[in-house]
Chimera marker file (.cmm) of the C-alpha trace (Angstrom):
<marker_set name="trace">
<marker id="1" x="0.000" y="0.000" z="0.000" r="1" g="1" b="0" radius="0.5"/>
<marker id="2" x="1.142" y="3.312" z="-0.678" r="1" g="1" b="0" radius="0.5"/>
<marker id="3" x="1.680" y="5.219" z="2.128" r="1" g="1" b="0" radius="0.5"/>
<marker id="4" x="3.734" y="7.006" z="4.886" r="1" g="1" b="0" radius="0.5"/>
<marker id="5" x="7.410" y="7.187" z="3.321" r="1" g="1" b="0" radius="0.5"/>
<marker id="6" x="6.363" y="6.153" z="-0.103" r="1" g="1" b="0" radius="0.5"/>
<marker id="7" x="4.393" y="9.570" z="-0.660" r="1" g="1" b="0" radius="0.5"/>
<marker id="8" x="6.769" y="11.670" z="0.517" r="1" g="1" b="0" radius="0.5"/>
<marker id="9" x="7.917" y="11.761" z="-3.177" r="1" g="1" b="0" radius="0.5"/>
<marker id="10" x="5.472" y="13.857" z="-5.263" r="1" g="1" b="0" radius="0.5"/>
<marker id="11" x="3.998" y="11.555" z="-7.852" r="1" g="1" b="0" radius="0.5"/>
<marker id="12" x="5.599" y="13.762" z="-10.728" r="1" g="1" b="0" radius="0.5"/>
<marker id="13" x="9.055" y="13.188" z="-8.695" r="1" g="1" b="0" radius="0.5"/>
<marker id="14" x="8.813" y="9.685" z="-9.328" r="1" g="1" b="0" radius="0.5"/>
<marker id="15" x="9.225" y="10.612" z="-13.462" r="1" g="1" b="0" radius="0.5"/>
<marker id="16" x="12.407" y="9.650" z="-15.344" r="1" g="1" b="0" radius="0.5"/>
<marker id="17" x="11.428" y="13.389" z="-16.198" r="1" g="1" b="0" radius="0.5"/>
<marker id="18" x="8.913" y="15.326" z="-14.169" r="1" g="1" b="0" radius="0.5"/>
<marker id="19" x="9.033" y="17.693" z="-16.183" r="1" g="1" b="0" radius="0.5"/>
<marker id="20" x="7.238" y="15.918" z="-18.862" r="1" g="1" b="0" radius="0.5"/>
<marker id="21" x="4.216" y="15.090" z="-16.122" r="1" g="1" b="0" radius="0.5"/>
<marker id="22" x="1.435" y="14.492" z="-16.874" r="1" g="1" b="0" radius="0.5"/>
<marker id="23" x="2.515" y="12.936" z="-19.829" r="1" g="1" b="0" radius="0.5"/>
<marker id="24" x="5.710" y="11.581" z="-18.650" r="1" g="1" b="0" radius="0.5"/>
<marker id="25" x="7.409" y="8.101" z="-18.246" r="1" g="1" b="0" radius="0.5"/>
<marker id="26" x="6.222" y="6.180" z="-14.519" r="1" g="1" b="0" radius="0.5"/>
<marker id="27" x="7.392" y="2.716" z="-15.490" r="1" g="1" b="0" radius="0.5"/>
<marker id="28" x="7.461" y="0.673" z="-12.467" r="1" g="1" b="0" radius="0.5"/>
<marker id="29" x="5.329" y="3.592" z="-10.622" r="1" g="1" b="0" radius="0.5"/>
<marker id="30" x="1.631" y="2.137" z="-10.998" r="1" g="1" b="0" radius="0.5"/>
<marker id="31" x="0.135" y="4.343" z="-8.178" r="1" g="1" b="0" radius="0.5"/>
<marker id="32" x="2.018" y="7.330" z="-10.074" r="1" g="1" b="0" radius="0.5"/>
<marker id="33" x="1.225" y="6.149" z="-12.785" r="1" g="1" b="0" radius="0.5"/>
<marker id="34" x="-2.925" y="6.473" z="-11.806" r="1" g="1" b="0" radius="0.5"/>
<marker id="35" x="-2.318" y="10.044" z="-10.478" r="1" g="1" b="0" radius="0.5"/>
<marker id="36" x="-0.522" y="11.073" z="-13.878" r="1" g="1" b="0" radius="0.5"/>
<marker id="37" x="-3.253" y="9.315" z="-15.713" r="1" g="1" b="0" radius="0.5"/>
<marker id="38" x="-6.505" y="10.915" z="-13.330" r="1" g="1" b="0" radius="0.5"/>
<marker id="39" x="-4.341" y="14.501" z="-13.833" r="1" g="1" b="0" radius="0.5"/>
<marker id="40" x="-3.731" y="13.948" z="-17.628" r="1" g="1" b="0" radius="0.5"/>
<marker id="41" x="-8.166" y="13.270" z="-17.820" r="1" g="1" b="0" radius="0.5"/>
<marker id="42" x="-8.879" y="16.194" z="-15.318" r="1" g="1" b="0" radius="0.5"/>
<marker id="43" x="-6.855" y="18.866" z="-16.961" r="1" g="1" b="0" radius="0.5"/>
<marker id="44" x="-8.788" y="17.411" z="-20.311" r="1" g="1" b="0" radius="0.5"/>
<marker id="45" x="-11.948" y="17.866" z="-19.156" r="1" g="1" b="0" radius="0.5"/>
<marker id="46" x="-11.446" y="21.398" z="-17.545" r="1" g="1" b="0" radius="0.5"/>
<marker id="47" x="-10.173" y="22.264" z="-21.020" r="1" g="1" b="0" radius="0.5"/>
<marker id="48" x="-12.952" y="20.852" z="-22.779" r="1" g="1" b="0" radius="0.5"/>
<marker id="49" x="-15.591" y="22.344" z="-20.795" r="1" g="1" b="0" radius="0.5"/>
<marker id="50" x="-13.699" y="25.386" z="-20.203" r="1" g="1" b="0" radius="0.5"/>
<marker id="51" x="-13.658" y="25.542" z="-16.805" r="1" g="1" b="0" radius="0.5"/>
<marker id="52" x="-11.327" y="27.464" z="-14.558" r="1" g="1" b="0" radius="0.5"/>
<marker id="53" x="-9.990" y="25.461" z="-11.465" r="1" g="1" b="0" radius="0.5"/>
<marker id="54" x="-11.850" y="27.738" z="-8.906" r="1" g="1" b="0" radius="0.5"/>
<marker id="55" x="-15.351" y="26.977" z="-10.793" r="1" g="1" b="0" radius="0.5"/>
<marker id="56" x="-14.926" y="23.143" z="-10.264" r="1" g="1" b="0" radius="0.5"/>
<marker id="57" x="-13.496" y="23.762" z="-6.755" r="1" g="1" b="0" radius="0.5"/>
<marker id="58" x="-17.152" y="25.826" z="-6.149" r="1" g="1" b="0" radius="0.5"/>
<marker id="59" x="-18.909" y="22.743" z="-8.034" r="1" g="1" b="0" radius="0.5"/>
<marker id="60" x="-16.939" y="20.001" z="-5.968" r="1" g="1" b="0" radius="0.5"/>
<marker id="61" x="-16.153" y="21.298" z="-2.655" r="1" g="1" b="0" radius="0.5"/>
<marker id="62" x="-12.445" y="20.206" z="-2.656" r="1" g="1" b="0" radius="0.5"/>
<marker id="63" x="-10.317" y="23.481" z="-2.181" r="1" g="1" b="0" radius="0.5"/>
<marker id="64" x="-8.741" y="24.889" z="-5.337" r="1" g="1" b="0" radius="0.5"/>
<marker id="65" x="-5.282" y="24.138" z="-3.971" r="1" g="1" b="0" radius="0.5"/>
<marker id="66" x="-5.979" y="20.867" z="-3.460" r="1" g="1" b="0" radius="0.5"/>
<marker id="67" x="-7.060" y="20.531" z="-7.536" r="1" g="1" b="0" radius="0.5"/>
<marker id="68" x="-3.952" y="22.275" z="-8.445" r="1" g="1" b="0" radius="0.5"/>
<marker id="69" x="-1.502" y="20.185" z="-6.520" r="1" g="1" b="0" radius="0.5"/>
<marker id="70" x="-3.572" y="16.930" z="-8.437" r="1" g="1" b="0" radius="0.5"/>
<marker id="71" x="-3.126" y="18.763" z="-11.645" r="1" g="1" b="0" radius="0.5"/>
<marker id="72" x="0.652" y="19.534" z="-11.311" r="1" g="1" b="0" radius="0.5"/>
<marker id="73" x="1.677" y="16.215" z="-9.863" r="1" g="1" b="0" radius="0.5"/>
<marker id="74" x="2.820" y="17.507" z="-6.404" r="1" g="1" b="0" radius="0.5"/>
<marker id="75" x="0.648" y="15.338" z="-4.160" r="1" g="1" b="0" radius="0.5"/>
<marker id="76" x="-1.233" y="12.161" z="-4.031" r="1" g="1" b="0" radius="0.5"/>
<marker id="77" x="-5.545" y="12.680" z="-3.784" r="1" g="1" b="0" radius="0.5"/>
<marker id="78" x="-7.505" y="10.931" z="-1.778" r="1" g="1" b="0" radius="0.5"/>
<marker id="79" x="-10.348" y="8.355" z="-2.800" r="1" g="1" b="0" radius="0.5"/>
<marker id="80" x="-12.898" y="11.476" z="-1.510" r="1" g="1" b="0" radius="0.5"/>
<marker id="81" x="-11.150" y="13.978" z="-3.610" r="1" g="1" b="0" radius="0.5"/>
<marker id="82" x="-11.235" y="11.863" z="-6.939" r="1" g="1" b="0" radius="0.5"/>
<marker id="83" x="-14.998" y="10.621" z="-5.967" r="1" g="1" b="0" radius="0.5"/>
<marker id="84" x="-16.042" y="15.010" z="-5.468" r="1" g="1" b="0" radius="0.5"/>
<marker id="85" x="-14.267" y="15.870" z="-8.566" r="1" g="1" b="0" radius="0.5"/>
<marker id="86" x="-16.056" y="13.037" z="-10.638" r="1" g="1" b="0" radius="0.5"/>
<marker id="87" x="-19.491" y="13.789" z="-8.871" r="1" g="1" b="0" radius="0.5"/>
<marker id="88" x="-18.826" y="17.359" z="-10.363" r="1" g="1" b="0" radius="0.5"/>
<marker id="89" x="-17.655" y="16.891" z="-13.742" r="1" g="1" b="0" radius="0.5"/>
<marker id="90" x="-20.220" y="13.919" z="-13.757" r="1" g="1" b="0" radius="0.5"/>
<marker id="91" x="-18.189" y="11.141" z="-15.068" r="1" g="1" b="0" radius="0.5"/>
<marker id="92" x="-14.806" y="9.272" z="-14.307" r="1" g="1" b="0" radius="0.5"/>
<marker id="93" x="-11.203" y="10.514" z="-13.308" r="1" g="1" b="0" radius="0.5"/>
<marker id="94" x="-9.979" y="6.854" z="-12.364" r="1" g="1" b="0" radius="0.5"/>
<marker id="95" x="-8.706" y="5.338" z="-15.016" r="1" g="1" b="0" radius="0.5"/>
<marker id="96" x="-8.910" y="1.786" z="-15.842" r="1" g="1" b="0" radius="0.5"/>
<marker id="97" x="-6.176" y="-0.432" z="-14.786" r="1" g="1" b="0" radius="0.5"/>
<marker id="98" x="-5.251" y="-3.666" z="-17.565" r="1" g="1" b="0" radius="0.5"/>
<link id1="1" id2="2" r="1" g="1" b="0" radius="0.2"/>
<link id1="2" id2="3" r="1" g="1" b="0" radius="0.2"/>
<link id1="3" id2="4" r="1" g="1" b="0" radius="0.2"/>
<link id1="4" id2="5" r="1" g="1" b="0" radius="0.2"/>
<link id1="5" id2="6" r="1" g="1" b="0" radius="0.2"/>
<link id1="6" id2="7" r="1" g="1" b="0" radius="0.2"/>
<link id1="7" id2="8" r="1" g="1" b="0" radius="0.2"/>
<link id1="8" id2="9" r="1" g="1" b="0" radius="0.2"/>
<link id1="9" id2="10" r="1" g="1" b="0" radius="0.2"/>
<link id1="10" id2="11" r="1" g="1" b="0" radius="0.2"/>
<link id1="11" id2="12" r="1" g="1" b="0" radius="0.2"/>
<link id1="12" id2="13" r="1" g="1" b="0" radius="0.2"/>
<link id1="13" id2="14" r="1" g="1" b="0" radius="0.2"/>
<link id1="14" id2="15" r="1" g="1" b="0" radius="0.2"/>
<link id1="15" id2="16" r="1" g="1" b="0" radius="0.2"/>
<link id1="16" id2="17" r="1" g="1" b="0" radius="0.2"/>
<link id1="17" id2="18" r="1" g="1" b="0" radius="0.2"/>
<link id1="18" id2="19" r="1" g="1" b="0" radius="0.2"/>
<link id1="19" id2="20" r="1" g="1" b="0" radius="0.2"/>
<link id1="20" id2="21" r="1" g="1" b="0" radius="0.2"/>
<link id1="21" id2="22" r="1" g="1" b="0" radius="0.2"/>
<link id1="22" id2="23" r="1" g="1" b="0" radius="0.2"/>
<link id1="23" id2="24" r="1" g="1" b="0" radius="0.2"/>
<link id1="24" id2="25" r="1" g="1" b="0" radius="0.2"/>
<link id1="25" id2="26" r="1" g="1" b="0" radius="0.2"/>
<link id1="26" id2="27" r="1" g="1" b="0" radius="0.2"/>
<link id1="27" id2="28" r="1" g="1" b="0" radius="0.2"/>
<link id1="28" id2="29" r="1" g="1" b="0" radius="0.2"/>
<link id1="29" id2="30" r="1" g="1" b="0" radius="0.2"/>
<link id1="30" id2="31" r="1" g="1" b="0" radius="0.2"/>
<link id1="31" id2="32" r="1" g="1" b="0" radius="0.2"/>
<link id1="32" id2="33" r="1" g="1" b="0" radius="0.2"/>
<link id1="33" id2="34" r="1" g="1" b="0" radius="0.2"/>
<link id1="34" id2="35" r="1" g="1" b="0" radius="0.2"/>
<link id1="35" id2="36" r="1" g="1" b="0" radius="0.2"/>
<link id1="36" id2="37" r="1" g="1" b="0" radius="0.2"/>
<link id1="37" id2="38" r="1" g="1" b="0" radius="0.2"/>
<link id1="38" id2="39" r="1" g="1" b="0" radius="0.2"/>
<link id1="39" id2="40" r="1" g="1" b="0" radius="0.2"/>
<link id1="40" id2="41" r="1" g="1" b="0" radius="0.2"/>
<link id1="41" id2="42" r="1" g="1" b="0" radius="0.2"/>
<link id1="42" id2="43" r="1" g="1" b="0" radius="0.2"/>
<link id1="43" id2="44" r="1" g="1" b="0" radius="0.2"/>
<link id1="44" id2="45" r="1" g="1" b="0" radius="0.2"/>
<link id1="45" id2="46" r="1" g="1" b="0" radius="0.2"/>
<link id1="46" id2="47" r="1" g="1" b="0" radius="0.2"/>
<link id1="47" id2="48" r="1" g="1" b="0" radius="0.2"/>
<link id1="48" id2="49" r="1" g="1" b="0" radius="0.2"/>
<link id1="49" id2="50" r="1" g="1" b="0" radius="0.2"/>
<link id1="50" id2="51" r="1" g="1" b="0" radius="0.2"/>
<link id1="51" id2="52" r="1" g="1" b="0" radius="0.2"/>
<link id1="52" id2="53" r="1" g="1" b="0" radius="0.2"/>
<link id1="53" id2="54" r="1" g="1" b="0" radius="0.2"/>
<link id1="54" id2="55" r="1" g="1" b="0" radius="0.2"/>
<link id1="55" id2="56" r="1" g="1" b="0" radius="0.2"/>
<link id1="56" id2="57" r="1" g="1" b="0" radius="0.2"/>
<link id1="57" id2="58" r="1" g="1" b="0" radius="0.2"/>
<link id1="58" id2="59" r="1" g="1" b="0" radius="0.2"/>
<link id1="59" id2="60" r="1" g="1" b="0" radius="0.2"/>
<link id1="60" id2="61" r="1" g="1" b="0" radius="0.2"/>
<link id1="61" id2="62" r="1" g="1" b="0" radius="0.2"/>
<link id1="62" id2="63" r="1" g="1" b="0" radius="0.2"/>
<link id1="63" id2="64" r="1" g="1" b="0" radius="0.2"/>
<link id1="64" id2="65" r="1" g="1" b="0" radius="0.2"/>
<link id1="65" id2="66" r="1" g="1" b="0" radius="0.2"/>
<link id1="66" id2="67" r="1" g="1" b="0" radius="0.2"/>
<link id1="67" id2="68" r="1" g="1" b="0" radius="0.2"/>
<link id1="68" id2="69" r="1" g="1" b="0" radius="0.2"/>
<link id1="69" id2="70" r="1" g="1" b="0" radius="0.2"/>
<link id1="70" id2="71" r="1" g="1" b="0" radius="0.2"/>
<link id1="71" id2="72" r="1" g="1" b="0" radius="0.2"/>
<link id1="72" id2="73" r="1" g="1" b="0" radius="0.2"/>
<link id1="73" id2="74" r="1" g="1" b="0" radius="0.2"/>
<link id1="74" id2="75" r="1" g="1" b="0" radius="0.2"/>
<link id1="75" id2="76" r="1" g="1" b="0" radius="0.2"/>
<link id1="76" id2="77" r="1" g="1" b="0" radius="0.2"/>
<link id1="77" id2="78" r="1" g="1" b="0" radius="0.2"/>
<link id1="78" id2="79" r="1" g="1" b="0" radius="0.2"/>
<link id1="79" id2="80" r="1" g="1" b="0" radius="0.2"/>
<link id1="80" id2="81" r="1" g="1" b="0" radius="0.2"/>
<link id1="81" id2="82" r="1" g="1" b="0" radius="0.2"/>
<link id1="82" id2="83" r="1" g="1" b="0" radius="0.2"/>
<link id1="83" id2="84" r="1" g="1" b="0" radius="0.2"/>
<link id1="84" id2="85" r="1" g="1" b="0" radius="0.2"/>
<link id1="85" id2="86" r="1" g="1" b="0" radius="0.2"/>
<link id1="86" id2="87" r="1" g="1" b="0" radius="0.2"/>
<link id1="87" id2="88" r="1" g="1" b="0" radius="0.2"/>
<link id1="88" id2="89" r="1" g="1" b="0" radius="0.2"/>
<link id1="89" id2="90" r="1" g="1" b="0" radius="0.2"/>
<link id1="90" id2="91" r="1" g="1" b="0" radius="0.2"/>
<link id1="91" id2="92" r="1" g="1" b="0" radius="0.2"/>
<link id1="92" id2="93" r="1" g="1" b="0" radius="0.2"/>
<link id1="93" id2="94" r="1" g="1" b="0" radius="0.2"/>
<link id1="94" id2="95" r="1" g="1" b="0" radius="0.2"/>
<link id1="95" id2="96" r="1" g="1" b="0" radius="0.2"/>
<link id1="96" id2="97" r="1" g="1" b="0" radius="0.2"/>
<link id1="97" id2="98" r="1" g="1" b="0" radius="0.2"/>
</marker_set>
């Protein structure tokens, strides 16, 4: 499970280059890997709907810092963040895992 020393790495930190996030390379990261992939669909669908971070933080409850640290890579959400985010937008953040 990941937890205590294992997140205090920021998910993007765990890239070959963070830089690249959320887009880049987490091979071997899988929980990374899921943050990069529920940041890479979030930051899609506030594009697409054209929604400004502080809108869905009004529409979700979860504090616009909190959605910009998800959306830059720099912390690791909770289950009740991703499940207020996807109540708000309506549809899925969590991506499917093969």
């Amino acid at each position: 499970m990941v937890g205590g020393r294992a997140r205090s790495t920021a998910p993007r930190d765990l890239a070959e280059d963070p830089q690249a996030w959320p887009h880049a390379d987490l091979e071997g990261h899988v929980a990374a890997a899921v943050v990069q992939a529920i940041a890479a669909t979030l930051a899609g669908e506030l594009a697409a709907r054209k929604l400004s971070r502080r809108v869905l933080a009004a529409l979700s409850g979860v504090n616009w810092q909190s959605i910009n640290d998800l959306l830059a890579g720099t912390s690791w959400p909770d289950v009740a963040t991703i499940a207020l985010l996807e109540s708000a937008l309506g549809g899925p953040l969590w991506p499917t895992i093969r």
